[in-house]
C-alpha positions in Angstrom: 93.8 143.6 -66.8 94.8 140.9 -64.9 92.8 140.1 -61.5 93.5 137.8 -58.7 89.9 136.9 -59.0 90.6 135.3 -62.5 93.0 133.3 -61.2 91.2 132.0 -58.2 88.6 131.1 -61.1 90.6 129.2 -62.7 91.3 127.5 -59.5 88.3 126.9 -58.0 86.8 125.2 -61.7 90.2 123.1 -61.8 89.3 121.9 -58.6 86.1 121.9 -58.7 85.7 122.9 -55.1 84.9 126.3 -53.4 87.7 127.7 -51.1 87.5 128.2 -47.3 87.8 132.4 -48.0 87.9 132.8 -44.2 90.7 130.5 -43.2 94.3 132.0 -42.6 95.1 129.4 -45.2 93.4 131.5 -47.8 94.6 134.8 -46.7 98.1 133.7 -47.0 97.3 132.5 -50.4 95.6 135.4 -51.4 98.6 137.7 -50.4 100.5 135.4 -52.6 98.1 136.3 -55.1 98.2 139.8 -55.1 101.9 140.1 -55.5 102.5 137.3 -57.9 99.6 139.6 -60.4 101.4 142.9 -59.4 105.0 141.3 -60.3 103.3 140.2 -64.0 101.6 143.7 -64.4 104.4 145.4 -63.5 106.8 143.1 -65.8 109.0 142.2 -62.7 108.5 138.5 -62.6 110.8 136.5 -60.1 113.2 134.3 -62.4 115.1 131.6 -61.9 117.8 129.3 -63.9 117.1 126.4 -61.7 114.6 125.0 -63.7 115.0 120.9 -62.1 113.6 122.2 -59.6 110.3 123.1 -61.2 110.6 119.6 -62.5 110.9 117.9 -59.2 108.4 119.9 -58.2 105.8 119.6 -60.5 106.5 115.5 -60.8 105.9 115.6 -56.8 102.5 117.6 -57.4 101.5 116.8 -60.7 97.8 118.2 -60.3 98.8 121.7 -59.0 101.3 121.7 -61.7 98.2 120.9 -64.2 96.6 123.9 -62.4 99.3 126.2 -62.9 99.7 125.4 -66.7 96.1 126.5 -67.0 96.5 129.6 -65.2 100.2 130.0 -67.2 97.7 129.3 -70.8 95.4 131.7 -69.8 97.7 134.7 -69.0 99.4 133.8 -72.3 96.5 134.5 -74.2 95.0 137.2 -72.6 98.8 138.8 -72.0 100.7 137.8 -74.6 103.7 136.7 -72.1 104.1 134.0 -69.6 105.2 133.2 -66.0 108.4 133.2 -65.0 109.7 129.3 -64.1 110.4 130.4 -60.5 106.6 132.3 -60.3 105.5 129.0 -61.7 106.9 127.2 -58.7 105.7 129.5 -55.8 101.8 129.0 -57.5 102.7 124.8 -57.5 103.9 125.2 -54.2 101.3 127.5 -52.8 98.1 125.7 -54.5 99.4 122.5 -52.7 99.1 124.5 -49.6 95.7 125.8 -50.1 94.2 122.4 -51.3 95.6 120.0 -49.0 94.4 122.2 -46.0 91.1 122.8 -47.8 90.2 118.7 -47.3 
């Protein structure tokens, strides 16, 4: 099973940088989180068939985007499946969040 924990692993060693866990910043994020890993356990992904806008996206943030393909590899392989394009661009978007107000 899938844990928001793993994620934020995969995070954290990406980044190589311990979280602010008591910042609103974080709690926002980890809401995010929790309903992004209930959507993939539940097999109720958001989906999307604009997929420049990933592109754009992940061009813009390129190192969030990196993040988000590990996270993306490692639910492959433990899950067998992987994230919808438009889940894919909520994480870029909300890892850029969390990071740039974790500096």
């Amino acid at each position: 099973m899938l844990h928001v924990k793993d994620i934020l692993n995969i995070i954290r060693i990406h980044y190589g940088i311990e979280l602010d866990t008591l910042s609103i910043n974080y709690s926002r994020f980890l809401t995010h989180l929790q309903f992004f890993v209930q959507r993939l356990l539940e097999n109720t992904m958001l989906e999307s068939k604009d997929d420049e806008l990933l592109e754009r996206i992940s061009m813009k943030y390129p190192e969030e985007g990196s993040c988000v393909s590990k996270i993306n590899n490692y639910i492959g392989a433990k899950f067998e499946r992987f994230m919808a394009n438009e889940e894919r661009l909520y994480l870029i978007i909300q890892i850029s969040r969390v990071m740039d107000r974790a500096h």
